[in-house]
PAFIFI-137803 format. One record per residue: residue in one letter; z, x, y of N, C-alpha, C in turn. Coordinates in steps of 0.02 Angstrom, whole numbers, plus 50000, padded with zeros to 5 digits. Example, Ala and Ser with C-alpha at 12.3 -4.5 7.8 and 13.67 -1.06 7.14 Angstrom:
! residues 2
A503905066049716503905061549775503905066049835
S503545064249888503575068449947503945064550002
END
This chain:
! residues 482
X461885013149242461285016649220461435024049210
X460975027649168461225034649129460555038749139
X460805044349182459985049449175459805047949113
X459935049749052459685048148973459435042248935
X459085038849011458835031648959458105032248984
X458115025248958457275023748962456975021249025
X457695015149045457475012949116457585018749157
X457895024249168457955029449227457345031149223
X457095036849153456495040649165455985037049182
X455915030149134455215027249144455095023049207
X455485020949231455655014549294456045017249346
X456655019049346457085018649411456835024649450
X456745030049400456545038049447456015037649482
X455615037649425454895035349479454725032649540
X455115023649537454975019449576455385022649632
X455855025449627456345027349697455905035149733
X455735038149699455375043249716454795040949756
X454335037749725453815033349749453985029749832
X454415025449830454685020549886455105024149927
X455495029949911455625034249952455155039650002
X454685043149980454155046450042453695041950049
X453715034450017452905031250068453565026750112
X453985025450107454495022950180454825028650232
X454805034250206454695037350250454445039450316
X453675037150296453225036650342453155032750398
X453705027650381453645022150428454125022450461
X454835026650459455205029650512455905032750464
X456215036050494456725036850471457035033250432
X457415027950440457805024250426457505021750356
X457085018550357456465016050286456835019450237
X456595025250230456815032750198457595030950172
X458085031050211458735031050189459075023650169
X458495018550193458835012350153458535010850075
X457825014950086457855016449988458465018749971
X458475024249984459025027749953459695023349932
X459905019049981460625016150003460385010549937
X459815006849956459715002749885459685003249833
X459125008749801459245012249726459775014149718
X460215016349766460985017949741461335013849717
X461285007349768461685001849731461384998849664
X460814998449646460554995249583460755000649555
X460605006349537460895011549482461655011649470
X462335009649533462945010249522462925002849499
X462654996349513462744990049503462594988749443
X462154992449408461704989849362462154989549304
X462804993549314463294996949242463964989149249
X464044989549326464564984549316464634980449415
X464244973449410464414972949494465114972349507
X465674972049466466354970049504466204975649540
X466224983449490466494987649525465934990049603
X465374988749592465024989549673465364985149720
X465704978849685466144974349765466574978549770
X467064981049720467814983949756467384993049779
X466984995649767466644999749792466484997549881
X466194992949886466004989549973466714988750003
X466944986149972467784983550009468084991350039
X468174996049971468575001449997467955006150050
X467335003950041466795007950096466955004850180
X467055001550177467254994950232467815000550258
X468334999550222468825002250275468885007350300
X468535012250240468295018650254467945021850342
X467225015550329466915016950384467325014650431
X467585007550451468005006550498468355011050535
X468935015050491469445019550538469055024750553
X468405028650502467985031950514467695030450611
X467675024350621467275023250684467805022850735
X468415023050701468995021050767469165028650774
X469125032950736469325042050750468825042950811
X468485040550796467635043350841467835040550903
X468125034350907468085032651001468905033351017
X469465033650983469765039451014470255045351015
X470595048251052470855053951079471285050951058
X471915047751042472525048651031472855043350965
X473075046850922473265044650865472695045750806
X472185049950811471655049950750472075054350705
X472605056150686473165061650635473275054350583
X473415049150632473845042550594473045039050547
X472475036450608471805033150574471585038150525
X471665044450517471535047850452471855046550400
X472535046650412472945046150356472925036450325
X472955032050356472685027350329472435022150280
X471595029150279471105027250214471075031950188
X471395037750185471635040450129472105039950093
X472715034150135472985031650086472845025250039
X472565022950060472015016150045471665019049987
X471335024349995471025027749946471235030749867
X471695034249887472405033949835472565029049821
X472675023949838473285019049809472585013749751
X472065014249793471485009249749471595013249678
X471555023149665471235026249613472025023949566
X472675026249614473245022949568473245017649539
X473225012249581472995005549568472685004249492
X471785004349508471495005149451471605010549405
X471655015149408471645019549359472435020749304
X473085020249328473615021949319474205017049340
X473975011949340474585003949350474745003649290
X474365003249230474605001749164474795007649122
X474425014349165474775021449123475425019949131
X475765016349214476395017649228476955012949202
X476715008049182477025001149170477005002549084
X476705006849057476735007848978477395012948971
X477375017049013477835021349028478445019549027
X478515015149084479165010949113479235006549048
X479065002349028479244999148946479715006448883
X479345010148881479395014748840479915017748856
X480195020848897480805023648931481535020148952
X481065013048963481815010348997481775001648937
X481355001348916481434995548859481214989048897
X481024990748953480554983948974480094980148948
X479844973948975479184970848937478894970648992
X478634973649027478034973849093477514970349070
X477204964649076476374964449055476054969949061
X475514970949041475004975849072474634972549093
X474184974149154473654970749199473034970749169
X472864965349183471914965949149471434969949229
X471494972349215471174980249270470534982149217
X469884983449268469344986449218469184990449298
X469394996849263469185002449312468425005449336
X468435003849406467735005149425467355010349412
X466765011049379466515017149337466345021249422
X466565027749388466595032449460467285033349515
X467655030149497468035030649554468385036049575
X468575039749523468835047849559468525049749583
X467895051249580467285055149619467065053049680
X467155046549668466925042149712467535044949779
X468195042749779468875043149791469015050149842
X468565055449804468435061749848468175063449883
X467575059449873467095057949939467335055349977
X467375048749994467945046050059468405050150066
X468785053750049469265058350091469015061550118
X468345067250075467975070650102467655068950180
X467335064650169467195061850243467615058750307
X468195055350276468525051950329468935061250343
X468875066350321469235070450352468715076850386
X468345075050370467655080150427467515074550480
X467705067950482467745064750546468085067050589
X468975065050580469395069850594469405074550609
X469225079450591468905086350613468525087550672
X468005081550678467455081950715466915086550701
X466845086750631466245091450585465675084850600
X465845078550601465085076250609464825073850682
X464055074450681463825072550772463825067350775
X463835061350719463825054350736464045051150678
X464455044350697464515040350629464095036050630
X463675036250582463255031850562463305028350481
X463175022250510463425016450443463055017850397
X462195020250418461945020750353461675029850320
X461975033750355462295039750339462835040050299
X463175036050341463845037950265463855035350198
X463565028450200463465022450163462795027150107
X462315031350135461805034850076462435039050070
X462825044950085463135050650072463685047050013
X464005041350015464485038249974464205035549905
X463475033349944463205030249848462605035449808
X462435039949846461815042349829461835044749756
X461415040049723461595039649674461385046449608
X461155051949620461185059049593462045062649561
X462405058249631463105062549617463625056749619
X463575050049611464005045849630464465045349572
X464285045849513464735044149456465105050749427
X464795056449419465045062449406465055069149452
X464855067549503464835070949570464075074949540
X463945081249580464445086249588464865082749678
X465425085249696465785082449747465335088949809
X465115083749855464815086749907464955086549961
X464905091450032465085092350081464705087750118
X464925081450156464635075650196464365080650243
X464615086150284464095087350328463385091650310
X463345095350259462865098850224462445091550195
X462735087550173462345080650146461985078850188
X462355074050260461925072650318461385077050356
X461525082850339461125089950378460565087650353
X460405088050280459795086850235459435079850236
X459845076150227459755067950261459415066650310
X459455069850347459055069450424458935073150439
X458595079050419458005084050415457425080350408
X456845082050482456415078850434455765082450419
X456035087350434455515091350369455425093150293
X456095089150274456225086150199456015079550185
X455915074850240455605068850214454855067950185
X454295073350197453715072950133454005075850080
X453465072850048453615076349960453425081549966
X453765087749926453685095649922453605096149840
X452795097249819452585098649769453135102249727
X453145108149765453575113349722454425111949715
X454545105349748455095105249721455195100449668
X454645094049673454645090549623454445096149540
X454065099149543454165104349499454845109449475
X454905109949529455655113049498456165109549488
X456215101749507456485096449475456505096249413
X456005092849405455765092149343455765097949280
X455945101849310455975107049242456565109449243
X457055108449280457775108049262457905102249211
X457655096249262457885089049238457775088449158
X457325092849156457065091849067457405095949034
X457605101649053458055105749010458805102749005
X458985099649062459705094849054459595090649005
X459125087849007459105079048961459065082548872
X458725088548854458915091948796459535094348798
X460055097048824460525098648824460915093848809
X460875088048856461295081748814460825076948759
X460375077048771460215073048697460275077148626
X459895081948637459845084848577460445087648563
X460855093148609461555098948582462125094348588
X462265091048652462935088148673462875082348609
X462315076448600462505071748562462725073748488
X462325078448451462395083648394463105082848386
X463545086748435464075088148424464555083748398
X464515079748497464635073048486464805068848392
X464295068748379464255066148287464815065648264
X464845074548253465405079548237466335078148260
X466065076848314466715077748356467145069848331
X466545065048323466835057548318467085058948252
X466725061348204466745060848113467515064948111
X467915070048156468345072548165468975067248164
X468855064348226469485060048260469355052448198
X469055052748185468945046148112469385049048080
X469445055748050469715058448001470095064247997
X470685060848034471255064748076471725066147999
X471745060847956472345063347909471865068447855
X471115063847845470995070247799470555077547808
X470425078747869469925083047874470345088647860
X470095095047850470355100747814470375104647862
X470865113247867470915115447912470225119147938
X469755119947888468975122347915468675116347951
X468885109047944468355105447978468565103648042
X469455106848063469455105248127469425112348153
X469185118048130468925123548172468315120148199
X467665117948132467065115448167467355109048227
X467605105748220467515100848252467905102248311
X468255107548336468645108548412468005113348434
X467785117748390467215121548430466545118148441
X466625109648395466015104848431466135102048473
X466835100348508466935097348543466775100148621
X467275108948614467115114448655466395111848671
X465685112048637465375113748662465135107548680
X465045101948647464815095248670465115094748751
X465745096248765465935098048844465565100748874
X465345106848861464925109748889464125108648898
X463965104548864463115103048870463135096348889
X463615093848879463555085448895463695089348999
X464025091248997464255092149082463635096849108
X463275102549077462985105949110462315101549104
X462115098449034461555093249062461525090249121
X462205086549130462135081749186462055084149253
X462295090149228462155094149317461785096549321
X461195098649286460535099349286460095095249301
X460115088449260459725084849277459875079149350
X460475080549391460785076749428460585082449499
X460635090549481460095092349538459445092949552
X459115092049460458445089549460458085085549510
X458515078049491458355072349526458465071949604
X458745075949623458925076149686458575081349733
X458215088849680457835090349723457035086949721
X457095085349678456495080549718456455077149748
X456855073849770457005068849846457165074649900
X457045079349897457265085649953457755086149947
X458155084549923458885086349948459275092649883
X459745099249906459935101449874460705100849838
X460835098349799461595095849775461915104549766
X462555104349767462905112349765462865113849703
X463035118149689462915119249615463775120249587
X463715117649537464395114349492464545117449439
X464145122049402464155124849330463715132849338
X464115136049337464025141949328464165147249247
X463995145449200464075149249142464665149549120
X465295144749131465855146249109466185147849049
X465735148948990466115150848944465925159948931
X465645160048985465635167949003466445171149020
X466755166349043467215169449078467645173349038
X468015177949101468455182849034469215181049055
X469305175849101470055174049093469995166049120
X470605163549124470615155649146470475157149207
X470775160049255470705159649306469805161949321
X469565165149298468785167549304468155159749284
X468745157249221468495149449215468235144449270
X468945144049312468805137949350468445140249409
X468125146349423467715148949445466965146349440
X467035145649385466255141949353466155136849326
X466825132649310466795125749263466935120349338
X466445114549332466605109749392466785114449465
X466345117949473466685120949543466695117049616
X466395111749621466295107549675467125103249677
X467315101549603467945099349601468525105949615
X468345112749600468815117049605468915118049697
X468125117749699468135118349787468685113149817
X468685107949810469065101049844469845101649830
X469985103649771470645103849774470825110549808
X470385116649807470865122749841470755119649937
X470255114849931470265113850011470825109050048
X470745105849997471215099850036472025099250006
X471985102749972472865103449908473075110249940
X472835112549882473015120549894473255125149978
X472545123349984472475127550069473335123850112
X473135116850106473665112450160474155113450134
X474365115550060475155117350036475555124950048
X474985127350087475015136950110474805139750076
X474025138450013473755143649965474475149449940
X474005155149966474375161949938474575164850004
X474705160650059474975165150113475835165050106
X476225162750086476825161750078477255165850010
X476895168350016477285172849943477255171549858
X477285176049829477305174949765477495168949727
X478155165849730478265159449692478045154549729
X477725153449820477575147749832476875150049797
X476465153849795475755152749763475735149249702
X476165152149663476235149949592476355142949605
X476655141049621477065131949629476315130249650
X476195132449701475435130149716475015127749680
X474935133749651474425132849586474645129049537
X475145129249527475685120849468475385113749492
X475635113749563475485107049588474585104349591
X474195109749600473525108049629473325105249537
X473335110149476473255107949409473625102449390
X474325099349391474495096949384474265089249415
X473875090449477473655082249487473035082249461
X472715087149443472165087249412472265084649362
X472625087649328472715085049261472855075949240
X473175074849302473155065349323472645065249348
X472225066249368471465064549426470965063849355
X471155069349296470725066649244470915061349199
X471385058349208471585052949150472265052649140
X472185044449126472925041849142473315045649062
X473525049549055473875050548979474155058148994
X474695056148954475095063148949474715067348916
X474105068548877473795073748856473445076048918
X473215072648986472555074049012473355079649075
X474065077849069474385078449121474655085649098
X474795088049012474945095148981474615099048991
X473775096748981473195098748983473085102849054
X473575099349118473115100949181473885106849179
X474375105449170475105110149166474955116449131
X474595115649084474615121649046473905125149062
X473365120749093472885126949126473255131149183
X473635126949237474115128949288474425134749274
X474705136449215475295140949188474685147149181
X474375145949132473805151649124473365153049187
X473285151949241473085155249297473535156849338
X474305154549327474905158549355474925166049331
X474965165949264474935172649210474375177249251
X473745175749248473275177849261473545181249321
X473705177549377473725180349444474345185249452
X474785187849401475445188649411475335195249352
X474855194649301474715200349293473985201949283
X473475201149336472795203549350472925209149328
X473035214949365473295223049358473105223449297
X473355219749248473725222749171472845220249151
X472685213449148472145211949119471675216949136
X471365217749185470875222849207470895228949152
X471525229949115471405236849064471145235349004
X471335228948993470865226248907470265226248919
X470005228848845469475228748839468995220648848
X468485220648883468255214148902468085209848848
X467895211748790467685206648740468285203548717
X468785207248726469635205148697469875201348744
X469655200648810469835196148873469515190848856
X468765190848827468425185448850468725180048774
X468725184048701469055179348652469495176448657
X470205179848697470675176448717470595168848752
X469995169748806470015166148867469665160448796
X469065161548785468695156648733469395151748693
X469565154948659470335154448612470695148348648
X470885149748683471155144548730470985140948762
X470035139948791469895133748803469725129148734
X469635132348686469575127748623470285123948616
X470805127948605471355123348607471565118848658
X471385119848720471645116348771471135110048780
X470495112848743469875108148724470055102048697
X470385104148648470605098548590471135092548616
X471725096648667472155091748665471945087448726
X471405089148769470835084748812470725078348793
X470345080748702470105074648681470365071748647
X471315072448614471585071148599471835064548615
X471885059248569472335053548600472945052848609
X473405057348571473965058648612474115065748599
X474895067348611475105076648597475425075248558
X475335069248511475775070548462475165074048405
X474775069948421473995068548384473505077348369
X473945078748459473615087148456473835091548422
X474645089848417475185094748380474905094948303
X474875089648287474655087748202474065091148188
X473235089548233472775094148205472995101948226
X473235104848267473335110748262473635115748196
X474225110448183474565110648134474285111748074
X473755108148057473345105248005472695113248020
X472555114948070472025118948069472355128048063
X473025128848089473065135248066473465136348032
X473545128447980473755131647917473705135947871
X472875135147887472235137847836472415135447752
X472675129147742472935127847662472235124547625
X471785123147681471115120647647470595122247685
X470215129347689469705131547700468895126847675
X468725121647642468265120547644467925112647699
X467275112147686467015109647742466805104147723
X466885100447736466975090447708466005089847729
X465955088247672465215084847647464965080247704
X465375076147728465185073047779465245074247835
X465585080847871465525083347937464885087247912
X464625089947895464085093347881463275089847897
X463685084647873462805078647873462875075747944
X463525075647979463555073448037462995079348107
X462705086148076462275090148120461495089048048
X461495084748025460845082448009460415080148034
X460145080648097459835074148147459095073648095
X458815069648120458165069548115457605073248098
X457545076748145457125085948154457275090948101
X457815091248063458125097448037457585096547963
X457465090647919457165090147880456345093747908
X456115092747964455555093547973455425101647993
X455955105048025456215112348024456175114847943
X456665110847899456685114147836455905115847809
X455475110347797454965111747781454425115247826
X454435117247884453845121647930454115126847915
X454465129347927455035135547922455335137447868
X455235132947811455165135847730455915138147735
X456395134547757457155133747761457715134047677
X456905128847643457635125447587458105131047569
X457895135947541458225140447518459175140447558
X459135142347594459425144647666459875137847638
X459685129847656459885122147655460325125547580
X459905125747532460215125947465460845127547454
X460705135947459461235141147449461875145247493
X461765139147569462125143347623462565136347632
X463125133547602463585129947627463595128547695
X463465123047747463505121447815463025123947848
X462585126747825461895128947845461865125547921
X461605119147929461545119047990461905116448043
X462555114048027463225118648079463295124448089
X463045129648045463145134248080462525136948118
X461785133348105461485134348159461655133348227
X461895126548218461865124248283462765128248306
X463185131048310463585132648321463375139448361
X462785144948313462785150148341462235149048415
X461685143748388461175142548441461635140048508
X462145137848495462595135348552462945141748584
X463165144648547463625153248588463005154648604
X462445155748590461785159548626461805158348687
X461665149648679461325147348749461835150948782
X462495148348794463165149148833463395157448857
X463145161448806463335167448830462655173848839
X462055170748840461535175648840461155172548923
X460735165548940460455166449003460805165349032
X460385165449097460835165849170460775157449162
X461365155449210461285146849207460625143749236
X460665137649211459855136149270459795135049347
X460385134349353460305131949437460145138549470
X460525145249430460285153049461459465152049441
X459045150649421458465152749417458065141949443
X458515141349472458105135749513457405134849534
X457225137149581456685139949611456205143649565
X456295146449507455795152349477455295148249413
X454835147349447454465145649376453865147649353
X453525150049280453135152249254452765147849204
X452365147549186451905144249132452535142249075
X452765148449043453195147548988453705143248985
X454235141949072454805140349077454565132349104
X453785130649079453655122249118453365122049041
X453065125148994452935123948946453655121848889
X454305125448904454795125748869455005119348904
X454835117548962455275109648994455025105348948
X454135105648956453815099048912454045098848848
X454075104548809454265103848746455105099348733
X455375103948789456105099748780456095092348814
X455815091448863455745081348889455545076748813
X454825082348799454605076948730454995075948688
X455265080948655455755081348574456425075048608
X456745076448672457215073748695457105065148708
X456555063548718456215057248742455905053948681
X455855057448641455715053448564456415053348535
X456875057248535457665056548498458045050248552
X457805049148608458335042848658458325037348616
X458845036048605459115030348572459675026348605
X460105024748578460595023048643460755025748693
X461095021648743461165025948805461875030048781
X461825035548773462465040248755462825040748823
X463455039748808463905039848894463855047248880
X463905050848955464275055848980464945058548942
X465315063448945466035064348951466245062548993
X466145065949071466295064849114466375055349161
X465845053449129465725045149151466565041049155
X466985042449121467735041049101468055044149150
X467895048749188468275050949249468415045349311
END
């Protein structure tokens, strides 16, 4: 199931909202086995294999989870364990047949490949159980409880695309119970995030989306202007497809009381890579500097161990997002550019900032591309093809690909034709500049969470409606493939 459908808004949200504060009332527990249930129908509903091998690896999880807790000697070994259990499932599913395509290719084998259908969520999923089986360990939590961890593992706001959350800040809120009535004002400030997310991905991210597909269709003929548009649709379809979801994924969650961390901070503000991962996925940036980074000696060890540091922590990233040598260059060569960064900060600090921030832009577009690239051979070629500049014009049919619906009905209120007529790509390049707006003029929404006015619940309704009459298929995520 997909925040962006019909059964979420019209059926699943409701009813769980609903059955969540009237079981409440009847004790604790009520309260959190909604939760534990809507979780499973919303993760089940997409695919049950993967909720069984989901229970199986929860199983062992909690198990050594309960054997740290009663005792004193050897919990170094019951940690290590199901985190290796944990690893070996995401290898397993995710990268048995990356590796066995590999091994054919290199050494001339015939490996079968496995019929493997990877459980939707499992990286995310994958970080959570570490996450927790290692604040056990720790002794960050006051109790293991089966159906504490069991809501903190499926709750279904953050289960498929996170954001990745701290189990003890989770449970804190969990069993508060002065969060178990409904709080008017937060279902309001829910809801008017949640609605500005679901426009962000229906209306901007899918837009792009169009664009971005009509691109990779037409890899031999698109011209070097249509893969400028189409890496800077892609750029941004990343960006609204991800910041929707994290909008409407802390939407939904503060209205059940609970506050999810915040994951998206304005990143194409940034004025270097390293200022990037500052603000892009930061719940994922958090986890790897905690549990990689920190345990490999961060920056206490000197100059080239930092750097290696920072190689290694991108570099599994770059595998943690996808089995393919594009997703593995991709995580190497962000690595390299926040080495640069850190090795000459000093020097950057003297450029002028708009010249920092084009640079930084510049290079997530390219590093954009070879993301969504199907291979680097594939990336080398459109690059190739785009700064040739040997064919500056804009293919008739990427153009109609930002035609939605609405734009005819814009042309005529707004007395447009003219503009349609005589301005080649007219509305790509609306939607291109309306996209740098959003991205580089407000503050993000999760900074103005809490603040609401007539205008900013009038601007939600307008965006739920326009967004809730355009739902059509369930559009996946980007992220959902993680």
């Amino acid at each position: 199931m997909q925040f962006n459908s019909f059964g979420f808004i019209l059926l699943f949200m409701p009813v769980t909202l609903l059955a969540y504060f009237l079981l409440n009332k009847a004790g604790k527990l009520a309260g959190k086995l909604v939760l534990i249930a809507a979780s499973a129908v919303f993760y089940g509903y997409m695919d049950v294999k993967s909720l069984a091998v989901l229970v199986v690896s929860m199983a062992v999880n909690y198990l050594f989870a309960v054997l740290m807790r009663k005792r004193d000697t050897g919990r170094r070994l019951l940690a290590a364990v199901p985190i290796a259990v944990n690893i070996c499932l995401l290898l397993l599913f995710k990268y048995l047949n990356f590796g066995i395509s590999n091994l054919n290719t290199f050494f001339g084998t015939e490996i079968a490949l496995r019929n493997l259908i990877l459980p939707v969520g499992l990286s995310f999923i994958t970080f959570q159980q570490i996450a927790y089986v290692v604040a056990v360990y720790k002794g960050e939590l006051e109790n293991v409880s089966l159906v504490d961890y069991a809501a903190f593992i499926l709750y279904f706001p953050k289960i498929l695309m996170g954001p990745l959350t701290d189990p003890v800040d989770f449970i804190s809120q969990l069993n508060d119970q002065s969060l178990k009535r409904i709080n008017w004002e937060n279902v309001a400030f829910g809801l008017k995030i949640f609605c500005f997310g679901l426009f962000k991905k229906v209306i901007i991210a899918d837009t792009f989306a169009a664009a971005v597909t009509w691109g990779f269709n037409n890899v031999s003929g698109a011209t070097a202007m249509d893969w400028i548009v189409v890496t800077l649709s892609y750029t941004f379809e990343k960006y609204f497809d991800f910041s929707g979801y994290c909008d409407m994924a802390v939407g939904v969650s503060l209205m059940l009381n609970i506050l999810l961390p915040i994951n998206f901070d304005s990143p194409y503000k940034a004025i270097s890579i390293r200022d990037y991962w500052k603000r892009w996925h930061i719940s994922l940036t958090r986890f790897f500097t905690k549990y990689i980074y920190f345990p490999l000696g961060g920056s206490r060890k000197g100059t080239f161990r930092t750097c290696l540091n920072v190689m290694i922590v991108f570099i599994i990233s770059g595998i943690w997002h996808g089995a393919n040598w594009t997703f593995i260059l991709w995580g190497l060569l962000h690595g390299l550019f926040l080495v640069i960064d850190r090795l000459f900060d000093k020097t950057e600090e003297r450029i002028f900032t708009p010249v920092r921030w084009g640079v930084t832009f510049s290079v997530l577009n390219i590093l954009a591309l070879l993301f969504r690239s199907n291979s680097i051979s594939q990336w080398k070629s459109i690059l190739k093809t785009m700064f040739g500049f040997q064919s500056m014009n804009l293919s008739e049919s990427l153009i109609t690909a930002f035609k939605i619906k609405e734009t005819a009905l814009f042309e005529n209120v707004l007395h447009l034709q003219y503009f349609t007529k005589n301005v080649r790509g007219f509305w790509p390049l609306v939607f291109l500049a309306a996209a740098f707006a959003i991205c580089l003029i407000p503050q993000n929404n999760y900074r103005n969470l809490r603040k609401i006015s007539a205008v900013s619940m009038i601007a939600a309704a307008v965006a739920f409606i326009w967004s809730f009459i355009c739902l059509g298929g369930e559009s996946v995520f980007v992220y959902f493939n993680f």
